[in-house]
C-alpha positions as CSV (number, residue, x, y, z in Angstrom):
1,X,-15.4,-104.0,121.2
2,X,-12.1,-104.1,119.9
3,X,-13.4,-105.4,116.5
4,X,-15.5,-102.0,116.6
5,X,-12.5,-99.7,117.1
6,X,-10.5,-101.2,114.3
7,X,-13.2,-101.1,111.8
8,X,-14.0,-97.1,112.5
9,X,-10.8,-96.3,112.8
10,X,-9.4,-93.7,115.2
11,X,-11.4,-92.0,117.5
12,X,-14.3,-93.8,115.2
13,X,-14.3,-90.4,113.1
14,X,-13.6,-92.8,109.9
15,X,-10.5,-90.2,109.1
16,X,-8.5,-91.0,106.0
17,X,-4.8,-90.6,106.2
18,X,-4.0,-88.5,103.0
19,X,-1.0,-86.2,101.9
20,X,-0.2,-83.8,98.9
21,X,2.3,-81.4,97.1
22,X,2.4,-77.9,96.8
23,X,4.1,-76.5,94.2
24,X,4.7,-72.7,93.3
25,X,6.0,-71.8,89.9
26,X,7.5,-75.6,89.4
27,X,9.6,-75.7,92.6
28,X,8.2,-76.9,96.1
29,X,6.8,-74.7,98.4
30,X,8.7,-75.4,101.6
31,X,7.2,-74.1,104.6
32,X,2.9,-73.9,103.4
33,X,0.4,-73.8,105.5
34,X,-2.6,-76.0,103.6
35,X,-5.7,-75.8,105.2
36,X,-8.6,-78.1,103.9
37,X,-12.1,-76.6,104.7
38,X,-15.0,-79.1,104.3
39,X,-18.2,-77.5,102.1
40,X,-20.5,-80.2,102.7
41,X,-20.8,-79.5,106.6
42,X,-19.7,-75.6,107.6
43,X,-19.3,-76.6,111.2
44,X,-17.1,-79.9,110.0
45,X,-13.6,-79.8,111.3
46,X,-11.0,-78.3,109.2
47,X,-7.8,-80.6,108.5
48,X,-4.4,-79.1,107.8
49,X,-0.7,-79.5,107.5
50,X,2.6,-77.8,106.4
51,X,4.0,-78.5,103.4
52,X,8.3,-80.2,104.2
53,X,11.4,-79.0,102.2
54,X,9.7,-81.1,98.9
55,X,6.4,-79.3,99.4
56,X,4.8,-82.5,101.0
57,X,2.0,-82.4,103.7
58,X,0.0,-85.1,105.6
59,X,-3.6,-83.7,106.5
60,X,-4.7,-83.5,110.2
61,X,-7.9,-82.9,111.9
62,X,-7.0,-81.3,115.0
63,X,-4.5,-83.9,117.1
64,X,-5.5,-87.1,114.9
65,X,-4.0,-87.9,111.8
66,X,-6.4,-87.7,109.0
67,X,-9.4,-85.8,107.2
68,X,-12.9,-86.8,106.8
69,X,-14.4,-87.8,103.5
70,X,-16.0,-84.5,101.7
71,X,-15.8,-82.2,99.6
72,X,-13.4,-79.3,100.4
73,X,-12.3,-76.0,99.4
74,X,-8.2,-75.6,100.4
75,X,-6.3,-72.4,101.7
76,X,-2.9,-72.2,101.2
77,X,-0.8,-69.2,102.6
78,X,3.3,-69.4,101.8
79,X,5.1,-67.0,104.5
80,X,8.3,-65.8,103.4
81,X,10.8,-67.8,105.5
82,X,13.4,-64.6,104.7
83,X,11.2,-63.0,107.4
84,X,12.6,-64.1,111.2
85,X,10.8,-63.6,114.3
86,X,13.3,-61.6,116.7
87,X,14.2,-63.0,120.0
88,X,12.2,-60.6,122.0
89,X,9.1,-61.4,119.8
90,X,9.6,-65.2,120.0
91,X,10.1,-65.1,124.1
92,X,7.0,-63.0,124.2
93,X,4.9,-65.3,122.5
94,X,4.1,-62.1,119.8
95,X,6.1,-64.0,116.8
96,X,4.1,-63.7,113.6
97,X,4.8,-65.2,110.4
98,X,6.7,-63.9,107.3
99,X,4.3,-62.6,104.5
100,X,2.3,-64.6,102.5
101,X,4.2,-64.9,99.4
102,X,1.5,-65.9,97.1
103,X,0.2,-62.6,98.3
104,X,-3.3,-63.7,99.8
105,X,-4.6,-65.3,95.8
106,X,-5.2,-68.6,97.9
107,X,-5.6,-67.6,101.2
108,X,-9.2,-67.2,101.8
109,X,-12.4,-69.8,101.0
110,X,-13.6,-67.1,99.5
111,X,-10.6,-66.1,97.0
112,X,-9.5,-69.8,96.8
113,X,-10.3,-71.8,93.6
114,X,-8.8,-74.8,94.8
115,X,-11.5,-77.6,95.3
116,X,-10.7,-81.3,96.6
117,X,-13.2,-84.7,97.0
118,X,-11.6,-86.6,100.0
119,X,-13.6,-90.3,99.3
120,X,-12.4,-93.6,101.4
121,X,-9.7,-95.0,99.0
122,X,-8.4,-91.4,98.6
123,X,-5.0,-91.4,100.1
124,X,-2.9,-88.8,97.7
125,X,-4.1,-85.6,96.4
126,X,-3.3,-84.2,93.2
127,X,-0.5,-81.5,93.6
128,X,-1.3,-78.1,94.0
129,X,0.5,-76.5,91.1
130,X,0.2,-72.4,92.1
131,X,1.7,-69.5,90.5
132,X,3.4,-67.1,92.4
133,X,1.7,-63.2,91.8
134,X,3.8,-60.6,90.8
């Protein structure tokens, strides 16, 4: 049994740890939200992360790390850290995040042109190399 769980993985879902860069106008883009939705199964689980202060991310599916092999198409919204939740807003639990400052261009599956294979061996994505609207 043991041998089992090693071989699949964790949880057996055969995830694949993989991590990437967002980059917006040739500087990292500290603080986005990537979100990886898979087009080969609509009801598959959607992996995400947040990119650090060098616009890295590690992909989760819900609570485990990883993504499932597929093919995906990847939202990426950028809120403005300049915008700050108030102290009343925070307590209250009604905090909501800065605008997107890529202004919704990536937002959406449906406005998104960002497309990704995730296959076994893949453990690093190509960055993400956005331009910020005007």
């Amino acid at each position: 049994m043991c041998t089992t769980i090693l071989l699949t993985g964790c949880g057996g879902r055969g995830l694949v740890e993989v991590s990437g860069v967002v980059q917006v106008n040739g500087s990292p883009a500290a603080g986005a939200s990537v979100m990886f939705h898979p087009t080969d199964d609509p009801e598959g689980v959607t992996a995400a992360g947040t990119t650090n202060a060098d616009g890295r991310y590690v992909l989760s599916s819900g609570v485990d790390l990883g993504v499932v092999p597929g093919n995906y198409v990847v939202t990426v919204s950028w809120p403005d850290p300049n915008v700050k939740a108030t102290e009343a807003q925070m307590m209250m639990g009604t905090a909501e995040p800065g605008p997107d400052l890529l202004k919704g261009r990536y937002s959406s599956r449906q406005k998104s042109d960002l497309r990704v294979e995730i296959t076994s061996s893949t453990s690093e994505i190509d960055p993400f190399v956005l331009v910020k609207p005007k």
